[in-house]
C-alpha positions in Angstrom: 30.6 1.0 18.4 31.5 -2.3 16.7 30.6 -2.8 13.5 28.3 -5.3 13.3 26.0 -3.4 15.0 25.3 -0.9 12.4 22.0 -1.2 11.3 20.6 0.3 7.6 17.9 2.3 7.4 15.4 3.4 4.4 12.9 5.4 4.0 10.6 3.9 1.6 7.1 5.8 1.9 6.4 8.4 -0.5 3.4 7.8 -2.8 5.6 9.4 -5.8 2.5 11.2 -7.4 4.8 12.7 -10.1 5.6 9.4 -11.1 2.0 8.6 -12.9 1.7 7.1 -14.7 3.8 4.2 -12.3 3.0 5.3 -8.7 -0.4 3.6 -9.3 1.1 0.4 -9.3 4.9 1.2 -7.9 5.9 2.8 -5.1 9.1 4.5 -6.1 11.7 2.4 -4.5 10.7 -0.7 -6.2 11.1 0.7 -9.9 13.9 -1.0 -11.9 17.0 0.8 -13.3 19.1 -1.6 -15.1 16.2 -4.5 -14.5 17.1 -4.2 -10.6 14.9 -2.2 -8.1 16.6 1.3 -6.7 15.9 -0.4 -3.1 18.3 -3.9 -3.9 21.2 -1.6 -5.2 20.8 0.6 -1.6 20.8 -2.9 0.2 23.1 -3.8 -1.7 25.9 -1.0 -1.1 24.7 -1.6 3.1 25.9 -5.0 2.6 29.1 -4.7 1.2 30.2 -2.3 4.2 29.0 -4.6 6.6 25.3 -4.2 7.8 23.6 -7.2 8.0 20.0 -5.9 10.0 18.2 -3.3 7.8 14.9 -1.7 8.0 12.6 -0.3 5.6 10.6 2.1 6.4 7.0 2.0 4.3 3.7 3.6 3.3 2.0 3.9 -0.1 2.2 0.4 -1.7 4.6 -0.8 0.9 2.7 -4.6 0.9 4.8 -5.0 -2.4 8.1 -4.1 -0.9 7.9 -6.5 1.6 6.8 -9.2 -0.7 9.7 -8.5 -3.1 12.0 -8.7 -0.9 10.7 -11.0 2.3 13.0 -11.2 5.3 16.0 -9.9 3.3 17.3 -13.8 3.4 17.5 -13.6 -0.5 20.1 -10.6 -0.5 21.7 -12.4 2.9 20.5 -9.4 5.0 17.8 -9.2 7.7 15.4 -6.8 6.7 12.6 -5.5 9.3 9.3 -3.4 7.9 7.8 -0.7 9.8 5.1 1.9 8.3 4.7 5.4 8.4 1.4 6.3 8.8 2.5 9.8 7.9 4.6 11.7 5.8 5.8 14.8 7.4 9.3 15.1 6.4 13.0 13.0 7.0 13.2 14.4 10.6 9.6 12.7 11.1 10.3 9.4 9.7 13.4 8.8 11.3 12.3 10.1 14.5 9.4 7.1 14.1 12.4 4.3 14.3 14.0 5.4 17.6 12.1 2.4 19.6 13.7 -0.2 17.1 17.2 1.4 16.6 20.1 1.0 19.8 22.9 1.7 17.3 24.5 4.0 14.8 22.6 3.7 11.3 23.1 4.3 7.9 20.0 6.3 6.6 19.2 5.7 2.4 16.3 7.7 0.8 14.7 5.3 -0.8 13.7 7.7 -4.0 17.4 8.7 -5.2 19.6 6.3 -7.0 23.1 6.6 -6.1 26.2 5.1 -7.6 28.7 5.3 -5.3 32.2 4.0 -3.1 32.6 1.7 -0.3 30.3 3.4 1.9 33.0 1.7 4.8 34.7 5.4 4.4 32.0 7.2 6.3 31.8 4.0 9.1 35.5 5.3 9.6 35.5 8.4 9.5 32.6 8.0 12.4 34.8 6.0 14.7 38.0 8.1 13.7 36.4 11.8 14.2 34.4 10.2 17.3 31.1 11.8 15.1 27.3 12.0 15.9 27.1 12.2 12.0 28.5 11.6 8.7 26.9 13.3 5.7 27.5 11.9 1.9 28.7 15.1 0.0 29.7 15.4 -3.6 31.3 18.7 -5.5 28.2 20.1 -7.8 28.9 22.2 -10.2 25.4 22.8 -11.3 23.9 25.6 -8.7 20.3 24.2 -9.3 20.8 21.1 -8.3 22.0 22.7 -5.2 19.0 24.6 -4.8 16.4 21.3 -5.2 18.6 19.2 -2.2 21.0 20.8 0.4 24.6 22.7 1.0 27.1 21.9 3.4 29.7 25.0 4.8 32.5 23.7 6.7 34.5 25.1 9.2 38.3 25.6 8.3 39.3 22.2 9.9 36.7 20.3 7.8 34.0 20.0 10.1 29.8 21.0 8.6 29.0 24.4 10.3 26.3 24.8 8.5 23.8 23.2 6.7 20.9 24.5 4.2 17.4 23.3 2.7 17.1 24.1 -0.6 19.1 27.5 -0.6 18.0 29.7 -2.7 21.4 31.6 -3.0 24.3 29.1 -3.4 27.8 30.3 -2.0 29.8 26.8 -2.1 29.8 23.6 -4.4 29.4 21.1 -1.6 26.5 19.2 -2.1 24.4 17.1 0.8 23.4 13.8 -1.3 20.3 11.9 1.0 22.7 9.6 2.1 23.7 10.1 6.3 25.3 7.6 9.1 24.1 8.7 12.3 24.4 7.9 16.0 22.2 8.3 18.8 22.5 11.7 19.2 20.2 12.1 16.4 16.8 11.5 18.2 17.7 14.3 21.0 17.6 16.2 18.2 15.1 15.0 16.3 12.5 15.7 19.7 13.9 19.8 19.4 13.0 20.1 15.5 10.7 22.5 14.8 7.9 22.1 11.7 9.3 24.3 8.7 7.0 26.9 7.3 8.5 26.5 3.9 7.1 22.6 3.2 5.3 21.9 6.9 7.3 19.1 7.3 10.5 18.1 9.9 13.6 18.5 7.9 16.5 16.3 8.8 18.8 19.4 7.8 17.3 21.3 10.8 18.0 18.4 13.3 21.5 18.1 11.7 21.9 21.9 12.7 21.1 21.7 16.0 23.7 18.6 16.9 25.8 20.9 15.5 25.0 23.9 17.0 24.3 21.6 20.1 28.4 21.3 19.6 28.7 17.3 18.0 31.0 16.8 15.7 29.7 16.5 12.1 31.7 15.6 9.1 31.5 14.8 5.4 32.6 12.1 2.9 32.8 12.3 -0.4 31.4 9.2 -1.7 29.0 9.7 -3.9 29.9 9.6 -8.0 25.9 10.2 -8.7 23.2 11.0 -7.6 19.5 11.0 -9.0 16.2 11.6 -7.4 13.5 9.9 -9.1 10.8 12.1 -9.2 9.2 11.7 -12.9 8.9 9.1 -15.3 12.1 10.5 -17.0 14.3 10.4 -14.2 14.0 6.3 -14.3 15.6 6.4 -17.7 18.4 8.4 -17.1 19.3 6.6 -13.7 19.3 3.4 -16.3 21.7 5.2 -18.5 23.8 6.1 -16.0 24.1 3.0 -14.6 24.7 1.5 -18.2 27.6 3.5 -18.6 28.9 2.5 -15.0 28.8 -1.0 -15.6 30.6 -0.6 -19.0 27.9 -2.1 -20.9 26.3 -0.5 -24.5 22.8 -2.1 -23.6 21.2 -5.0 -21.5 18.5 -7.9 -22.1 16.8 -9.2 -19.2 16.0 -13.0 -19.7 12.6 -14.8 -21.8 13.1 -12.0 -24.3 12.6 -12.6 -28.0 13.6 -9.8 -30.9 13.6 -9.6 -34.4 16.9 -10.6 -35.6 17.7 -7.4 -37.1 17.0 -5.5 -33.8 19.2 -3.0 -33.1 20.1 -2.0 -29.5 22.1 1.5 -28.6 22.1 1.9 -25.1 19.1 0.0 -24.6 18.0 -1.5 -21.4 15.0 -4.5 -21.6 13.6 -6.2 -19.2 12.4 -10.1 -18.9 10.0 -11.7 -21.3 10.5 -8.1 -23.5 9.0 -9.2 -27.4 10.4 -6.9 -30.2 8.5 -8.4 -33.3 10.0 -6.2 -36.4 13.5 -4.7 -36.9 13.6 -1.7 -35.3 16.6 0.7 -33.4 16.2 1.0 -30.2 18.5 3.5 -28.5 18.7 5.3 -25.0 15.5 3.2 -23.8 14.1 1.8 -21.4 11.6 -1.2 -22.1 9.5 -2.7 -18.9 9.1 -6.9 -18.7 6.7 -8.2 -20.7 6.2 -5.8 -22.9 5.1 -6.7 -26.7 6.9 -4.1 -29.4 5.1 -4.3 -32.9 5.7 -0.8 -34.4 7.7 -0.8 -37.3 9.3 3.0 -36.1 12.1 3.1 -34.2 12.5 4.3 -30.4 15.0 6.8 -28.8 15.0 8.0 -26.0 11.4 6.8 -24.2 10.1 4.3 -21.7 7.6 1.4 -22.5 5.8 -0.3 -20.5 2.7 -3.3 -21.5 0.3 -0.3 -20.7 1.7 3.1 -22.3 5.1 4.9 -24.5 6.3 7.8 -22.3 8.0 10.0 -24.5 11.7 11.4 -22.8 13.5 13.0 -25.5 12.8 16.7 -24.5 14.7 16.3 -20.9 18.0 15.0 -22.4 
């Protein structure tokens, strides 16, 4: 494999109906944290180990992807749009790409926001362990979040022996993050995955297993610092936050805004043309572009957008 053939892959086309009150006029990937959509910073990590051809994969609102971000020529990638007509799992949606894909990918779901390392590490350790796959792992201490995404078991020499949806007894710390490089060997696989009677869906755990058990060689890479699924309204905060604190900033002002000049900003994060008319605190919030802020109480801890105040304190 040479690397400039790795392509990127995302999977972009979930409506997000836990999102409401934004997944009437979002979809998911496109919603900012730190005034930047989830989907640039997953292009953006693709780009900076090498991968130059991505594709999105969309559904619910999936016009305004591709209009964001066109051919890709704006974030010097080429970026390709194909749509799922259905949403029946990972397994499903990848398995949907295998006429447009000759080459090893790198597979983002496009509703977790990750901060993470040169993702170069797993192209490596692909070409070094001669690999079918290379799964994104962190250490969790926190058994629940476990439970909501997947655990890896390895072997004594370091390779994945097993892997589990959503276990509801967890044994190990090791953490699978929605972040995978696969080769070919993937779509043979894909073909032999049966529909789960726990979601009805194709999990890509389940076709993971069977290259394994099929006797490819699967390893992890511990990569990933963070990682957030965005499944409420909530969630979009906290990724902000977290990214705030990652970029070593105590708040951030998108551009056209105007605020009081005795507006004070903790951990704030506001996006463009943002209007703050008296002097209020703002801390640990996230405020949407051009929204107009007359209240004279102080916000912690909430999103607002032109339309609504989502109140977030009680999930800190």
């Amino acid at each position: 494999m040479k690397r400039e053939n790795l392509v990127g892959v995302i999977l972009a086309a979930g409506k997000g109906t836990r999102m409401a009150p934004f997944s009437q006029r979002f979809p998911k990937p496109l919603l900012p944290v730190c005034n930047r959509p989830i989907l640039e910073y997953q292009i953006e990590y693709m780009k900076r180990a090498g991968i130059r051809e991505v594709i999105i994969v969309i559904g619910h609102l999936g016009y305004a992807i591709a209009r964001h971000f066109g051919d890709g020529n704006g974030l010097g990638v080429k970026i390709r749009y194909v749509e799922q007509e259905e949403t029946l799992g990972i397994a499903h949606a990848v398995g949907r790409l295998e006429p447009y894909i000759t080459s090893p990918f790198l597979l983002f779901l496009g509703d977790i926001f990750f901060i993470t390392e040169d993702l170069s590490v797993m192209i490596n350790l692909l070409l070094e362990k001669r690999a079918s796959a290379v799964l994104a792992v962190k250490e969790e201490a926190d058994p629940e979040a476990i439970k909501r995404n997947f655990a890896v078991i390895l072997t004594e020499d370091g390779y994945v022996k097993r892997v589990i949806e959503k276990p509801r007894y967890v044994t190990n710390s090791l953490k699978g993050c929605g972040l995978y490089l696969f080769d070919l060997h993937i779509f043979d696989a894909i073909r032999r995955t049966p529909r789960t009677a726990m979601r009805d869906e194709y999990e890509i755990t389940d076709a993971i297993q069977i290259l394994v058990d099929d006797g490819f060689p699967v390893v992890v890479s511990n990569v990933v610092h963070r990682d957030m699924n965005v499944s409420f309204p909530h969630d979009l905060l906290l990724c902000s936050l977290a990214e705030l604190r990652h970029q070593g900033k105590g708040s951030l002002v998108g551009e056209g805004c105007s605020l009081h000049p005795d507006v004070r900003l903790e951990q704030a994060v506001l996006g463009d043309r943002v209007r703050i008319q008296a002097p209020i605190r703002v801390r640990e919030s996230l405020i949407f572009s051009d929204t107009v802020i007359t209240t004279k109480e102080d916000l912690e801890r909430c999103i607002v957008t032109p339309e609504t105040l989502i109140e977030c304190k009680y999930f800190f």
